[in-house]
C-alpha positions as CSV (number, residue, x, y, z in Angstrom):
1,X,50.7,41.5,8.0
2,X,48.3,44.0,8.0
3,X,48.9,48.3,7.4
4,X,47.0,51.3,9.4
5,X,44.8,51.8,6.3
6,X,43.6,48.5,6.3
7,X,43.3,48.6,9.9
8,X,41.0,51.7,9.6
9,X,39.1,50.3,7.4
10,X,38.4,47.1,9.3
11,X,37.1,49.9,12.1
12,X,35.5,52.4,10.1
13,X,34.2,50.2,7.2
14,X,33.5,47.3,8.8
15,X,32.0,44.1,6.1
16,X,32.9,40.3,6.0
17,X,35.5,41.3,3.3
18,X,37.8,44.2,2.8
19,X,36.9,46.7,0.5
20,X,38.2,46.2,-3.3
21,X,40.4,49.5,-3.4
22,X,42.9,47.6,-0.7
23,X,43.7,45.0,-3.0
24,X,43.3,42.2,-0.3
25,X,41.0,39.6,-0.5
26,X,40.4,38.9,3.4
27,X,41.3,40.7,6.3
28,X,44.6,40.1,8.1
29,X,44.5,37.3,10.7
30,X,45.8,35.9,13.4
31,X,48.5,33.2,13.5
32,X,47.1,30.3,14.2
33,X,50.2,29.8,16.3
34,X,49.9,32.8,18.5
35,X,46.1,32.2,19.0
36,X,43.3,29.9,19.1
37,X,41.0,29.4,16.3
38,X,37.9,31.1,18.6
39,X,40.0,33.8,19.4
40,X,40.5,35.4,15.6
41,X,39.1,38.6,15.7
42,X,36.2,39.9,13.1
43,X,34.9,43.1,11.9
44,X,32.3,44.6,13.9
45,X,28.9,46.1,12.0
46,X,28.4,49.9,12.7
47,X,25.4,49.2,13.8
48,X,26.4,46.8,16.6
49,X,29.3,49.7,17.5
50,X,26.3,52.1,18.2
51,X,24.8,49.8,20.1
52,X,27.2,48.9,22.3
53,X,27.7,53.1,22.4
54,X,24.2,54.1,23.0
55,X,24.2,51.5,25.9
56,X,28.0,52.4,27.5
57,X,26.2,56.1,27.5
58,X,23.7,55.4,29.4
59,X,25.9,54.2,32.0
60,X,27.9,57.4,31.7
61,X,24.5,59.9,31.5
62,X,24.6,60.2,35.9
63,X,28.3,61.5,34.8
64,X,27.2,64.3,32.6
65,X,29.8,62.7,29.6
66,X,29.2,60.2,26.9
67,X,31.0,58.7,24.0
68,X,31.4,60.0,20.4
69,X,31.7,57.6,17.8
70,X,35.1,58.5,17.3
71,X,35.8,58.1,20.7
72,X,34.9,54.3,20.3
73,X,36.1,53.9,17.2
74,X,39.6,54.8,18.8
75,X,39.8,52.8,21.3
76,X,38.5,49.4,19.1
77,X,41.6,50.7,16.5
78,X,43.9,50.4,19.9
79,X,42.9,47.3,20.9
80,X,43.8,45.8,17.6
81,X,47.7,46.1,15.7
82,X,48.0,49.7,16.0
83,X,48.6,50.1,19.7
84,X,52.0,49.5,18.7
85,X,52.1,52.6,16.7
86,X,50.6,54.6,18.8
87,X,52.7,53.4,21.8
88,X,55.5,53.9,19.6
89,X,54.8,57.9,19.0
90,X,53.8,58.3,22.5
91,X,57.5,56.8,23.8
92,X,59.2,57.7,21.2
93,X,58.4,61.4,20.4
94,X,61.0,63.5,22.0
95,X,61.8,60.8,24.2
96,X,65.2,60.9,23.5
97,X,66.0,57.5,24.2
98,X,67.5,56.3,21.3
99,X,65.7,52.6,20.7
100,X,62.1,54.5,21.4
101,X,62.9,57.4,19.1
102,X,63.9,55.1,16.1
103,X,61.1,52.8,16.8
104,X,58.9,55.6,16.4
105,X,60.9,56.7,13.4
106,X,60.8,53.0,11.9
107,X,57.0,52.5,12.5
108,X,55.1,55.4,12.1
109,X,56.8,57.0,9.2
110,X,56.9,60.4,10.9
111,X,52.8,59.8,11.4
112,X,52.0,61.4,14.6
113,X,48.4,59.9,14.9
114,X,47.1,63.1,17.2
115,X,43.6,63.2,16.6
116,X,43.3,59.3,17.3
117,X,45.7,59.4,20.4
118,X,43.7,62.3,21.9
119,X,40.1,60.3,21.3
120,X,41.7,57.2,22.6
121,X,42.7,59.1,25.6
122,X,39.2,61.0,26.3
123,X,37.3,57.7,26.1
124,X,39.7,56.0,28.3
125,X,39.1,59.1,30.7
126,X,35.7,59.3,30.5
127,X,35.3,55.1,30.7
128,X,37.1,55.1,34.3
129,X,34.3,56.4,35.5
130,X,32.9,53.1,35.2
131,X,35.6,51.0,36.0
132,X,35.1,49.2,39.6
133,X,38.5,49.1,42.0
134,X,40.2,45.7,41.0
135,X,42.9,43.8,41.0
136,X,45.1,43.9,37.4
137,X,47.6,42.2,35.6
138,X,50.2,43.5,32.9
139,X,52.3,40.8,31.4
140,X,55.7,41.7,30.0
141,X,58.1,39.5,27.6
142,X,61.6,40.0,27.1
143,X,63.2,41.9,30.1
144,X,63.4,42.9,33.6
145,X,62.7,45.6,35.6
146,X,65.4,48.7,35.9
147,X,67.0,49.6,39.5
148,X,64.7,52.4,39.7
149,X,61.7,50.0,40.7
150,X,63.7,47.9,42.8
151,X,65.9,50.7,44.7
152,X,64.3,53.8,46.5
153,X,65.3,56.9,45.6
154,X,66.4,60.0,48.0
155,X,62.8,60.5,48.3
156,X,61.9,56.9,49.4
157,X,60.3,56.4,46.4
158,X,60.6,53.4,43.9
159,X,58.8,53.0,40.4
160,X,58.3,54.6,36.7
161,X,56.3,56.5,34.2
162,X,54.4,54.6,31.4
163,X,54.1,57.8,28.8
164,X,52.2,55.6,26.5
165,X,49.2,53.4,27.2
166,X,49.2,50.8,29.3
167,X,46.8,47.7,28.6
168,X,46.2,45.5,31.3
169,X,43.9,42.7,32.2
170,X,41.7,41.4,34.8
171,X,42.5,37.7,33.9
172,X,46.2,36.6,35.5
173,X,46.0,34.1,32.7
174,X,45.9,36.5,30.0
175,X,49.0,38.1,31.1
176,X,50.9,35.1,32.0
177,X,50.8,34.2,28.1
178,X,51.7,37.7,27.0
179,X,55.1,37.3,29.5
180,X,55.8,34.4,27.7
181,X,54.6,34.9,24.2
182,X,57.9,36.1,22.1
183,X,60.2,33.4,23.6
184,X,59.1,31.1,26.0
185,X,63.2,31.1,27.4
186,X,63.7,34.5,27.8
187,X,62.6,36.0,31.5
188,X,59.1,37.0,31.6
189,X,57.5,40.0,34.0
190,X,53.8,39.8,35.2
191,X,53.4,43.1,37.3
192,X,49.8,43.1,39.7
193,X,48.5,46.2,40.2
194,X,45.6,47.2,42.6
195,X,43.5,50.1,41.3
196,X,42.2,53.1,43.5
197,X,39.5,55.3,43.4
198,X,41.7,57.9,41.3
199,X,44.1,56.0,39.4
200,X,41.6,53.4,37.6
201,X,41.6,52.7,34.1
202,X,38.9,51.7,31.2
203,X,37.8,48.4,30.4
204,X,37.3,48.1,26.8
205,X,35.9,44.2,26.7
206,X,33.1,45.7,25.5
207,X,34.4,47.2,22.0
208,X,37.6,44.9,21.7
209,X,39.0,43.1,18.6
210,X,40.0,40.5,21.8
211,X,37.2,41.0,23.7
212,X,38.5,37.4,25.5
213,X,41.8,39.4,26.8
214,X,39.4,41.4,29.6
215,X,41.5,44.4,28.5
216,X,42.0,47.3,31.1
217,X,43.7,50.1,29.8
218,X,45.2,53.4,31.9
219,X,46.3,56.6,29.9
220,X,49.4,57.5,29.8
């Protein structure tokens, strides 16, 4: 189990053991279950985070943008535990769908998370810039797709909104084990998306706690 302020610290005070004032004596991991041994995640240095910065801006300098460090410190806090949190505010927050508003409710405490949900969402903007036209995968446990994406509507158009982010990957493989990952005999949805010129998301590989899961993530 883990908390968000021992997740921000494993972001924003990054060292091979959590600092004393959390009263842990290692950093929250993985289970061994869920993932392989390789695949645990571990802190990453400050000064490797402005690496990786300093050269993801020089890709972006022919754009007239680049990164802040709070920017990428955002988006390696998504790619960890607290996407579900911030999913949760951004689905559940006058959603008014009951099961997304009390998720929200349960989660996040009343916690809105703005600042970080607005960095997360100007680096994934500014990162697309990057991001080559590909094919994607999103992998879905637990439940099928509503009549809306199946059936057109008066307009001859069929599909949804995501109003939170929506993580995808470049590896089929990835996603086939996150539709299967909560229980194997329940129906599992892998969608395959093809990417344009305009709608394209971010890959954040580069900065992830999973770097392994070849993350691609659209804003909502």
């Amino acid at each position: 189990t883990t908390t968000s302020e021992i997740e921000w610290a494993f972001v924003a005070a990054p060292a091979k053991t959590p600092p004393s004032n959390l009263g842990i004596d290692a950093w929250p991991h993985e289970q061994e279950s869920k993932c392989e041994l390789d695949h645990f995640r571990n802190p990453m240095m400050m000064e490797e985070l402005e690496e990786k910065r300093a050269e993801t801006n020089k890709r972006l300098e022919e754009y007239g943008v680049s990164l802040m460090r709070e920017e990428v410190m955002g988006i390696r806090l998504y790619t960890g535990p607290m996407f579900v949190k911030y999913n949760a505010v951004l689905r559940g927050l006058g959603s008014g769908v009951p099961r997304m508003v009390n998720q929200y409710k349960d989660l996040c405490q009343g916690n809105q998370y703005s600042t970080t949900l607005h960095v997360i969402n100007s680096a994934i903007i500014k990162l697309g810039l990057l991001q080559p036209v590909c094919k994607l995968f999103c992998g879905m446990a637990g439940g099928k797709l509503p009549e809306n994406f199946l059936e057109a509507d008066k307009f001859n158009v069929r599909g949804g909104v995501e109003a939170a982010f929506r993580s995808t990957t470049t590896d089929r493989n990835v996603a086939m084990k996150y539709a299967s990952r909560d229980d194997p005999s329940q129906a599992g949805l892998i969608l395959e998306l093809q990417q344009g010129m305009i709608d394209r998301g971010a890959d954040l590989s580069w900065i992830s706690m999973y770097p392994y899961e070849a993350e691609v993530c659209f804003s909502p």
